[in-house]
Every structure is written in C-alpha cells, then in structure tokens.
VEXLUMVO-157027 format. One record per residue (C-alpha): residue number from 1; residue in one letter; chain; y, x, z. Coordinates in nm, 3 decimals. Each point is the difference from the previous one (the first is absolute). Layout:
N
<node NUM; a; A; <Y; X; Z>>
...
END
This chain:
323
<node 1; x; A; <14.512; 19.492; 5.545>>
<node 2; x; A; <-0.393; -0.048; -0.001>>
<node 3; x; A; <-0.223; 0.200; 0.187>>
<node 4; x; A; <-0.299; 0.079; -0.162>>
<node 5; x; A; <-0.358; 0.093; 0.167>>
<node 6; x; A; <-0.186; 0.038; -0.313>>
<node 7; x; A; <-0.251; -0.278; 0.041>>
<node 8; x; A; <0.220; -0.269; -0.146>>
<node 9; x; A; <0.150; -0.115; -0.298>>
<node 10; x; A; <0.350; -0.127; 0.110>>
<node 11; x; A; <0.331; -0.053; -0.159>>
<node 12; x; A; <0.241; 0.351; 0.082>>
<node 13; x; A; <0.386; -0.065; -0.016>>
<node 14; x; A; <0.236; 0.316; -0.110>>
<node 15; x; A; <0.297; 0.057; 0.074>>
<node 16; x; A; <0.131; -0.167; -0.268>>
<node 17; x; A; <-0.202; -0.365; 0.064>>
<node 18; x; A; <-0.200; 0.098; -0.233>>
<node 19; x; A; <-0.431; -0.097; 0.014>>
<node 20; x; A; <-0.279; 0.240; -0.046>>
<node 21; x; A; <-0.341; -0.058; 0.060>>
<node 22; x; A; <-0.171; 0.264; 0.182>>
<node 23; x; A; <-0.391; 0.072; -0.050>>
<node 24; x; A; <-0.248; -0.136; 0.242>>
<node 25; x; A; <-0.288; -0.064; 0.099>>
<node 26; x; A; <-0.019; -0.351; 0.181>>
<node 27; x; A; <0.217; -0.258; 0.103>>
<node 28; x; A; <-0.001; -0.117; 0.356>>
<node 29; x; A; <0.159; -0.304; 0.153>>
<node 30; x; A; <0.344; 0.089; 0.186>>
<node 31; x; A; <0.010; -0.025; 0.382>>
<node 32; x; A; <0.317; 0.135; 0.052>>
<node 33; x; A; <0.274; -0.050; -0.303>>
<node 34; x; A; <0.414; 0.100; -0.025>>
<node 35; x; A; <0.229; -0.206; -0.223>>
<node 36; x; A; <0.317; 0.139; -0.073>>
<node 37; x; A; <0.316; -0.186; -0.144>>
<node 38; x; A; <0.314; 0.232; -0.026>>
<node 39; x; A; <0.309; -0.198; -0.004>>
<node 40; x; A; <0.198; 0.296; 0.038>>
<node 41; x; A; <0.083; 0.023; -0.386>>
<node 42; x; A; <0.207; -0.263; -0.007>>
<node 43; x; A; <0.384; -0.008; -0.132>>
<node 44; x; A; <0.284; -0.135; 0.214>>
<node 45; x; A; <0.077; -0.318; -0.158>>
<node 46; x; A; <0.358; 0.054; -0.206>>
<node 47; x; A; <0.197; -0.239; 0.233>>
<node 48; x; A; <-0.079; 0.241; 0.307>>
<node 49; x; A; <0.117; 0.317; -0.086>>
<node 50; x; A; <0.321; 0.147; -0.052>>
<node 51; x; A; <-0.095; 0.166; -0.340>>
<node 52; x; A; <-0.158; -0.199; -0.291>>
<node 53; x; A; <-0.399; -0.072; 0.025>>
<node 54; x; A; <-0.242; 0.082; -0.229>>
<node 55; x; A; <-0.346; -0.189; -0.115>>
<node 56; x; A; <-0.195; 0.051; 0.317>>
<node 57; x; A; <-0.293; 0.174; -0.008>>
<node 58; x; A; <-0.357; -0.113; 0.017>>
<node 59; x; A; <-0.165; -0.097; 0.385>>
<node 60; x; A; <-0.315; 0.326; -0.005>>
<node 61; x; A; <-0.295; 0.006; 0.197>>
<node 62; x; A; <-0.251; 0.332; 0.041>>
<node 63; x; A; <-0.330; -0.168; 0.095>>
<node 64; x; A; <-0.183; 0.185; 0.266>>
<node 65; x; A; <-0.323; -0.061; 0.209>>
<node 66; x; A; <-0.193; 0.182; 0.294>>
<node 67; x; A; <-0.386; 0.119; -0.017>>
<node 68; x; A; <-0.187; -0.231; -0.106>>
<node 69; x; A; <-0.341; -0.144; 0.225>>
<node 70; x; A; <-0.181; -0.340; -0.167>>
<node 71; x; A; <-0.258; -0.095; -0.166>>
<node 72; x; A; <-0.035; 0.109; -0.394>>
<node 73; x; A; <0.124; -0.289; -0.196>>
<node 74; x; A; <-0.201; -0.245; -0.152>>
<node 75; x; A; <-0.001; -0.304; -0.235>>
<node 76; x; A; <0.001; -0.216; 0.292>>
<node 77; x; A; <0.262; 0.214; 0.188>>
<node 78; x; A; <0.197; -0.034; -0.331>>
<node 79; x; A; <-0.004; -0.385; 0.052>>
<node 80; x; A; <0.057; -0.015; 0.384>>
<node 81; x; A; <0.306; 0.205; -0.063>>
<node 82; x; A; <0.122; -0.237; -0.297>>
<node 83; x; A; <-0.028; -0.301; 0.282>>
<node 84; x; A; <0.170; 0.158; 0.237>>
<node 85; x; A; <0.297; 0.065; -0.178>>
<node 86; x; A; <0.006; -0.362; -0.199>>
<node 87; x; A; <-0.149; -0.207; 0.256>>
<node 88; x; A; <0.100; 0.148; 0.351>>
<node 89; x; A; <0.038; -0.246; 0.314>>
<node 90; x; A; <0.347; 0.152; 0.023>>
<node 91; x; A; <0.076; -0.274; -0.289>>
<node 92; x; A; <-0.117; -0.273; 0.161>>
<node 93; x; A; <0.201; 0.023; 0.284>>
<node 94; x; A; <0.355; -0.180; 0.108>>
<node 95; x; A; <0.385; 0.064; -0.005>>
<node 96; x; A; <0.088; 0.368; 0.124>>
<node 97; x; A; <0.126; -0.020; 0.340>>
<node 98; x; A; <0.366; 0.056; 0.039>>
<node 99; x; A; <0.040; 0.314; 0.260>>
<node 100; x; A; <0.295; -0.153; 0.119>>
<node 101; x; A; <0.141; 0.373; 0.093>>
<node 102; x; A; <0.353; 0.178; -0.114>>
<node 103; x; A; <0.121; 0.232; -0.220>>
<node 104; x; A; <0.104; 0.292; 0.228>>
<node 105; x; A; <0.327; 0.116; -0.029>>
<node 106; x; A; <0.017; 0.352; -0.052>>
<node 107; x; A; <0.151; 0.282; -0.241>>
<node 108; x; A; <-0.294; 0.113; -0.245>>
<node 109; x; A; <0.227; 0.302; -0.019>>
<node 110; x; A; <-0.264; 0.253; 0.199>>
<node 111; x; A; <-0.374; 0.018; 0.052>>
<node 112; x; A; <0.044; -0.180; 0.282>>
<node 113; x; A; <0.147; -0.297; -0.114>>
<node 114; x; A; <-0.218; -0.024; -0.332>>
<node 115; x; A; <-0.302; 0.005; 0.279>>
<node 116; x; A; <0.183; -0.239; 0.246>>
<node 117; x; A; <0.049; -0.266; -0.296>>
<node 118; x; A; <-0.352; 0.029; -0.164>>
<node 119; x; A; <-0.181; 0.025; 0.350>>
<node 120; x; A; <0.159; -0.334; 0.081>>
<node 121; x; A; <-0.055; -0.155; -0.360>>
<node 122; x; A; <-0.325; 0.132; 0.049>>
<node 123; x; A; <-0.084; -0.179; 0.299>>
<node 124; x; A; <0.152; -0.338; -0.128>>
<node 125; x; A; <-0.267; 0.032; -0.268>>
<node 126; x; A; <-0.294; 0.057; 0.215>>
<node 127; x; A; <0.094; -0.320; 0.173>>
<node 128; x; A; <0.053; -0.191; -0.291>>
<node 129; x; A; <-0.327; 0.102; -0.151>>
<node 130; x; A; <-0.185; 0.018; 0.281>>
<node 131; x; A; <-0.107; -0.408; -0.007>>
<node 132; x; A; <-0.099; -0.013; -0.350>>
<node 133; x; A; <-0.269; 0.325; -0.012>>
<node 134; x; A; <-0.120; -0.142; 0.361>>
<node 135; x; A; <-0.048; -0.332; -0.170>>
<node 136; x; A; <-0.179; 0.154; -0.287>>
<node 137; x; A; <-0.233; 0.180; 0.220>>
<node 138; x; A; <0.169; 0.351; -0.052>>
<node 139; x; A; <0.118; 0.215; 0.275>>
<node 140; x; A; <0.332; -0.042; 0.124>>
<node 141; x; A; <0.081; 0.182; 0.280>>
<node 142; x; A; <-0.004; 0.348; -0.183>>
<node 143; x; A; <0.377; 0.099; -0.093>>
<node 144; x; A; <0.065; 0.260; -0.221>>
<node 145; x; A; <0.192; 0.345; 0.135>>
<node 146; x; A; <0.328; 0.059; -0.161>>
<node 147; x; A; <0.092; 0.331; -0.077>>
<node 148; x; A; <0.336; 0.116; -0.103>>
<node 149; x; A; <0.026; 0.332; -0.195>>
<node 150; x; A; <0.241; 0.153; -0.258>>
<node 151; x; A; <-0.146; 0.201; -0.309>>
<node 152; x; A; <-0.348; 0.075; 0.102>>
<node 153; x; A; <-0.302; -0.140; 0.194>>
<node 154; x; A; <-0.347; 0.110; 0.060>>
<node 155; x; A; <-0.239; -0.360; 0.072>>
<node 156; x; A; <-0.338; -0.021; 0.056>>
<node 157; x; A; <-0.002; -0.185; -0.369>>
<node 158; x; A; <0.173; 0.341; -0.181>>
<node 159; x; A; <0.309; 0.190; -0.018>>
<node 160; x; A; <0.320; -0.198; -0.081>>
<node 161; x; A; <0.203; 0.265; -0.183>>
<node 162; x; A; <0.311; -0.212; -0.118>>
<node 163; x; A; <0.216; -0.278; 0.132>>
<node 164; x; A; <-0.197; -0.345; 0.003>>
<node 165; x; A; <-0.142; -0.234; 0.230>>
<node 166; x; A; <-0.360; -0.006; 0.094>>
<node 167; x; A; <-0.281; -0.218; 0.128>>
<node 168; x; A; <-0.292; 0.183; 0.161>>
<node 169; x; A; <-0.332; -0.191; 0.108>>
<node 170; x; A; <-0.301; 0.191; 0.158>>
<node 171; x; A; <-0.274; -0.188; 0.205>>
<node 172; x; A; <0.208; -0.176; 0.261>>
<node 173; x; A; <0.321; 0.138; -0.026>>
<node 174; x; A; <0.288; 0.030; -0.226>>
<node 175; x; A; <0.348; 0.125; -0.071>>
<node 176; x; A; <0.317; -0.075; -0.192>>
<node 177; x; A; <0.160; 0.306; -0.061>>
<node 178; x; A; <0.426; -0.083; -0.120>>
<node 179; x; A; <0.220; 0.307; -0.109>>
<node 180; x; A; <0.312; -0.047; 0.171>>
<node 181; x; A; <0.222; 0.229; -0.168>>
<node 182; x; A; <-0.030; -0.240; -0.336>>
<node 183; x; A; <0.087; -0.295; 0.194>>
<node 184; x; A; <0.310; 0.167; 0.192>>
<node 185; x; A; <0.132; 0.151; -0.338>>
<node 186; x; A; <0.038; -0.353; -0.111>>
<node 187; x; A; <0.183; -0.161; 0.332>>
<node 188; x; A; <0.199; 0.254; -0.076>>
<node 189; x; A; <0.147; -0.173; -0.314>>
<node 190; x; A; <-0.094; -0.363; 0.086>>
<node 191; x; A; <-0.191; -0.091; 0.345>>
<node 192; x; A; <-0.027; -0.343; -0.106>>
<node 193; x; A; <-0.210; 0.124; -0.286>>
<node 194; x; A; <-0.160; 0.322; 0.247>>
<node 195; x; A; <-0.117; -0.320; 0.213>>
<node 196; x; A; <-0.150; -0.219; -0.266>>
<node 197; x; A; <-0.138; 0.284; -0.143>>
<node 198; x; A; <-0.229; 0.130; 0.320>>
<node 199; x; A; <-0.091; -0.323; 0.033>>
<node 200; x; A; <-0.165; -0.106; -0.306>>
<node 201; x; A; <-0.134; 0.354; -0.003>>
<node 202; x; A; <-0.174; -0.070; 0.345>>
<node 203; x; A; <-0.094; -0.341; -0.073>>
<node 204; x; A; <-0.145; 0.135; -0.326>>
<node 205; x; A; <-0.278; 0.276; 0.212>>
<node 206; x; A; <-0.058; -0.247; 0.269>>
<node 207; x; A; <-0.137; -0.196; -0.284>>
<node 208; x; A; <-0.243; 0.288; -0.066>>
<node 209; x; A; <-0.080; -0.033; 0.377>>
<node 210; x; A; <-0.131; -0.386; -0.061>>
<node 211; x; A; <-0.187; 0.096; -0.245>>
<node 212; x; A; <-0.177; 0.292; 0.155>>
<node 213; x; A; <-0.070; -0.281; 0.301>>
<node 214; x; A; <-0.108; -0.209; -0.247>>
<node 215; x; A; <-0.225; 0.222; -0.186>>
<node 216; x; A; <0.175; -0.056; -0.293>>
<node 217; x; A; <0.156; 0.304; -0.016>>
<node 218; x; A; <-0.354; 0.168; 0.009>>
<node 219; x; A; <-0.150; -0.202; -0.241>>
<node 220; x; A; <0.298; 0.053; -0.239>>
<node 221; x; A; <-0.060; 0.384; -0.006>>
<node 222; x; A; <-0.397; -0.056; -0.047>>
<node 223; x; A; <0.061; -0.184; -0.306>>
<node 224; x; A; <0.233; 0.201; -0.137>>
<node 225; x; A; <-0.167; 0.319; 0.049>>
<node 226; x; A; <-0.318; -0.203; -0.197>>
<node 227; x; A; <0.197; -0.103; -0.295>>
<node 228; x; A; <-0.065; 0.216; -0.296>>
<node 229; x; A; <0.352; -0.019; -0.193>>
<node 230; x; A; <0.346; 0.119; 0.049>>
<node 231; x; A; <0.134; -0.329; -0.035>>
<node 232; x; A; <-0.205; -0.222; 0.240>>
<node 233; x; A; <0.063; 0.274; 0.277>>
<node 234; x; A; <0.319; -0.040; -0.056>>
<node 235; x; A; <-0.029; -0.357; -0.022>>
<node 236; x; A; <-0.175; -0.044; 0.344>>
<node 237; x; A; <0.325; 0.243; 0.178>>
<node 238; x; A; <0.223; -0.237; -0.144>>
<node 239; x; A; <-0.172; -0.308; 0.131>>
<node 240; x; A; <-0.046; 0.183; 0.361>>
<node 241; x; A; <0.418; 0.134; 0.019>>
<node 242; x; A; <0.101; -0.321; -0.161>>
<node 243; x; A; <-0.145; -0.213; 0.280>>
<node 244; x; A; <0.087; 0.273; 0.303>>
<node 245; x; A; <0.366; -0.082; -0.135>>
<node 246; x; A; <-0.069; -0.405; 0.021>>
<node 247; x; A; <-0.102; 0.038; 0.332>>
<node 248; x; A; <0.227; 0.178; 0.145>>
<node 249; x; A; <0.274; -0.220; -0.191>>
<node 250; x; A; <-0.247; -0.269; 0.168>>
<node 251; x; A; <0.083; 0.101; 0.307>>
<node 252; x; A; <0.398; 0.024; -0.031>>
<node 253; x; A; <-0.009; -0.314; -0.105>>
<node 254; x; A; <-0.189; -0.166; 0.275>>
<node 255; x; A; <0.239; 0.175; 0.290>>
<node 256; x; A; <0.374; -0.051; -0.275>>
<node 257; x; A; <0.116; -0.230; 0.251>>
<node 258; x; A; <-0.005; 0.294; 0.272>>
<node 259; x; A; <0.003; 0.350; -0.120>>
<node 260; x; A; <0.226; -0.152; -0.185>>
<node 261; x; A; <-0.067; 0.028; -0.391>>
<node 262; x; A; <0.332; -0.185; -0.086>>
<node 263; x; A; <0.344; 0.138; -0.143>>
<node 264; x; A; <0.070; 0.385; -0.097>>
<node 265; x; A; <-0.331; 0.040; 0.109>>
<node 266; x; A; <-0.222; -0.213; -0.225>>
<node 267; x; A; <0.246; 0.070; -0.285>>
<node 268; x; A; <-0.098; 0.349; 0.003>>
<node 269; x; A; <-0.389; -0.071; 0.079>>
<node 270; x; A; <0.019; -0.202; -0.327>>
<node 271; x; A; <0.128; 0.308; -0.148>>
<node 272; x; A; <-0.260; 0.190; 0.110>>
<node 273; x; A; <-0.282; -0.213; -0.102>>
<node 274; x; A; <0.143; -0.109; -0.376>>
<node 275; x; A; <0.063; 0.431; -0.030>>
<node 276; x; A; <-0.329; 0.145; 0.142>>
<node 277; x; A; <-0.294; 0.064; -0.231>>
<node 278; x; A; <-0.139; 0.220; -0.249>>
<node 279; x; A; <0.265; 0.120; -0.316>>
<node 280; x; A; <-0.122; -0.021; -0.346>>
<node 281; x; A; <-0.185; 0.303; -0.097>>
<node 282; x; A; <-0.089; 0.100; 0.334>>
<node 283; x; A; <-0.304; -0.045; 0.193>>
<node 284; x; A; <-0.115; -0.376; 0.040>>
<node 285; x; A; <-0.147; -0.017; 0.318>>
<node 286; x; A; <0.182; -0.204; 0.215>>
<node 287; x; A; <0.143; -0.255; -0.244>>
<node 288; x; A; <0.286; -0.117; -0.188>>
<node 289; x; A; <0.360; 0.005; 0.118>>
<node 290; x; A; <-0.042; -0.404; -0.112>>
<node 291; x; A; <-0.342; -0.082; 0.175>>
<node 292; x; A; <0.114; 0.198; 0.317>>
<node 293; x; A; <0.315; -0.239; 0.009>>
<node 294; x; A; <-0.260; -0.273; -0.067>>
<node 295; x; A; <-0.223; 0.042; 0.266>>
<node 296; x; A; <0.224; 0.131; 0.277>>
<node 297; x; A; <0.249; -0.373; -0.070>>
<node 298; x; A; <-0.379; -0.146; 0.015>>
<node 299; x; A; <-0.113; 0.135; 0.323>>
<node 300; x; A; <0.384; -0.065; 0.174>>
<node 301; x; A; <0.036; -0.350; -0.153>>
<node 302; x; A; <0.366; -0.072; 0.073>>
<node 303; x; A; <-0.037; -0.372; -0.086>>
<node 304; x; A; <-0.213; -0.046; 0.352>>
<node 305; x; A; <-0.020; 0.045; 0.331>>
<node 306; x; A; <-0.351; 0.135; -0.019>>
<node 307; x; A; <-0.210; 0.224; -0.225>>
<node 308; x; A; <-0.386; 0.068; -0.006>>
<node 309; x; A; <-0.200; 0.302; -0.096>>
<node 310; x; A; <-0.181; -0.224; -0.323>>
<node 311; x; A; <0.333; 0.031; -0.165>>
<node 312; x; A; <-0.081; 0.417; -0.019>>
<node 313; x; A; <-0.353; -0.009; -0.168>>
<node 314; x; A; <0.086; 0.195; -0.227>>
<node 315; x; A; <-0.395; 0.079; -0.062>>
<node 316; x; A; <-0.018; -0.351; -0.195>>
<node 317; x; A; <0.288; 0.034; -0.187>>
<node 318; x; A; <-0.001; 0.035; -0.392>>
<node 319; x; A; <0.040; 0.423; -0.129>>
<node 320; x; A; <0.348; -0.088; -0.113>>
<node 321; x; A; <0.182; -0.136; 0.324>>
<node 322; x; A; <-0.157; 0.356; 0.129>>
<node 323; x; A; <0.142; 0.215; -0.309>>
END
C-alpha cells in the first residue's frame, strides 16, 4: 500500500490492485522509492504437481514508497526524469559480467534454506552487476539486505500484509524482502520448479535494485506520479516491471554457464517467464503474460554467451511490446 502525507498527489494501490488518486497539494520529486513485484501468485505449472493445474494466476505488485524529501517538480524536472530513464549510461555500457559463483545446494524446505539459497543467489548478482553500474558511473559497492519473512512484514517503505516479494530503496540502503513459506509450499510438490521459481523471483527485485542505483527507478516513479491519466500511469509501471524482469533475466543469462541455467532448471524458468504477467481483466500494471515472456527471453538471450543491459530499455520501446 501507499502512504499518504497529504501534500501529494500520488497513485494509492488497494487491496485489490486497484488505483486511486488521492488529493494533494504538490508533487515533489522522490528521494527514496519501493517497487514491489509479487511473484507469489503464480500456479504450479501442470507437469509438477500431482493433481491437475489450473490457468495460473496473474504476477501482482502493491506499489509502495517512503516520505518523500525533493524538490517540487518542474517542467525541467519532468524532462531530466524522461532522460534518465530512456537515455541512462547504464545502456551504454558492455556484456554483464558472469559471477562465475554456484547454485547452493540446499532444501528450500524451511526459512533457513529459502534464506541460504537467495542469500547466495543474491550475492552472485551483486558480483555480476557490480562491473556494469561501476562502469556507468553508479555505485556499486552497496548490496541490498535480504530479508526472509512468512505472511507479514513491516519496511521502512510500508507494511507488507500478504505473501509477495519486495524491493525497498531509501537513501543509501535497500532491502529485498522474499516470503519463504510460498517458496517452500512449492518444493514441496516440485523443487526443481521451487528452485527456478526463487530465482527468477530474486533476479526479478534485484532488477529493481539497478534501477534504484541507476536512478531509474526514481525517475520512473516521478513521472508516473506527474502523468495525468489512468492509462499512462499504468503505462510507465509496465515499462519500469517489464525491464526489472529483463534485467534480472539479463543477469541469469550472463552467469547460465555457472549457476547453471541448463536442464530441469531452465525448463521450469521458461515456465515461469512465458506464465507470469497480468490476466485479462485484472489490473495492468506490470504487463502482459506475452511481453513479460518477451522481455525476460530478451534480457537472458539463450542464443549467446553474453547479454547487455540496452537489450532491457524498455523506456524506448513502442506502448504495445509494454501492454
């Protein structure tokens, strides 16, 4: 959910995904932003249960943030934002660094195990990333804090009241937050798929975690607090959790070779990707179960031993490849 401090107009998420606008009084430039992508919704693909599977249901975020401190936006701030997230040095630079570091072998049956595997995946990606935002001028030596928790979570972004994984960014520092109990429900009927699953869902907020280093993630939430529809906010969340999922496919596909995204494993990845998304009828704001397959086979780019962050702008892209 939103906060609200009754000085801004900003976009509210209910319960039910749904958008509000709340009355305000000024906008101000975010400083500190949350994005939140909750892959916890998905079905078990048919093949790895016992029982038959259904049509599996839609990947939903709840949008938070943290008080606000900025300046009040602006024309101009309107058009530094729009460069930053079409035109950011983060494009321009070379093939992700493999990380060159293993998938640890553990049972994601407990907390303990859920946090073993993602603390390890977690690191791989730091290292992996690390090169490209220190080549675009970014910093990156901060590493986000994983935290493991079951139901509920209070952040400094907002209270997490239902399964679903969660990217926090404040100043400095920032947290993943990964409900384990969702992950070790599915082990239990397929670990293969348990595996593939935590990973792309990791992968997925560490790309939130780029972009906050980036500023892209910042600028992404100005502009979409500025636009005046329904439909171009929505537009501009699609564009932002369309291209955290290309970079964290980005990533797996840089280190495949190691981790190693082969076999069982990427079979059930690709399920993932080609089954995450928003449903028909429900609320479009993180994009379509075919564009999230699109972008997240973009970003990992089987076909080559190396993949670059240019492949993700999804910020240039025509509206319909981010429908």
């Amino acid at each position: 959910m939103v906060t609200q401090d009754g000085h801004r107009k900003v976009p509210r998420f209910t319960e039910s995904g749904a958008m509000v606008n709340l009355s305000s009084k000024k906008l101000r430039v975010l400083a500190g932003v949350a994005a939140v992508a909750g892959f916890a919704a998905l079905a078990m693909p048919a093949q790895a249960v016992q029982t038959s599977g259904g049509v599996p249901a839609p990947v939903q975020g709840k949008p938070a943030e943290v008080a606000v401190q900025g300046q009040q936006a602006t024309a101009k701030a309107a058009s530094s934002n729009t460069n930053i997230v079409r035109f950011n040095k983060l494009y321009n630079t070379g093939a992700i660094m493999a990380s060159k570091c293993k998938e640890v072998n553990v049972s994601l049956r407990t907390a303990a195990g859920v946090k073993a595997y993602d603390q390890q995946l977690l690191t791989c990606m730091w290292q992996a990333w690390a090169p490209t935002l220190n080549a675009a001028g970014y910093n990156y030596k901060n590493k986000p804090t994983l935290i493991i928790y079951n139901t509920k979570a209070t952040t400094y972004c907002g209270v997490i009241s239902s399964p679903t994984s969660y990217f926090c960014g404040h100043g400095a520092a920032s947290e993943i937050y990964i409900p384990w109990g969702y992950i070790a429900s599915l082990w239990k009927q397929s670990p293969t798929y348990a595996r593939a699953y935590a990973t792309n869902t990791l992968a997925h907020e560490y790309g939130h975690h780029v972009q906050y280093q980036s500023g892209i993630l910042s600028a992404s939430w100005s502009r979409q607090y500025a636009f005046t529809t329904l439909a171009a906010k929505l537009e501009e969340s699609r564009r932002r959790e369309l291209q955290a999922s290309c970079l964290g496919s980005a990533m797996l596909g840089a280190s495949k070779r190691y981790y190693p995204m082969s076999g069982g494993l990427y079979t059930q990845w690709k399920y993932v990707v080609s089954h995450s998304g928003d449903q028909p009828g429900g609320v479009r704001d993180h994009g379509s179960i075919a564009n999230h397959n699109w972008w997240s086979t973009a970003g990992f780019y089987a076909a080559s031993t190396k993949t670059y962050v240019n492949r993700c702008n999804t910020f240039n892209s025509a509206s319909n490849r981010v429908a």
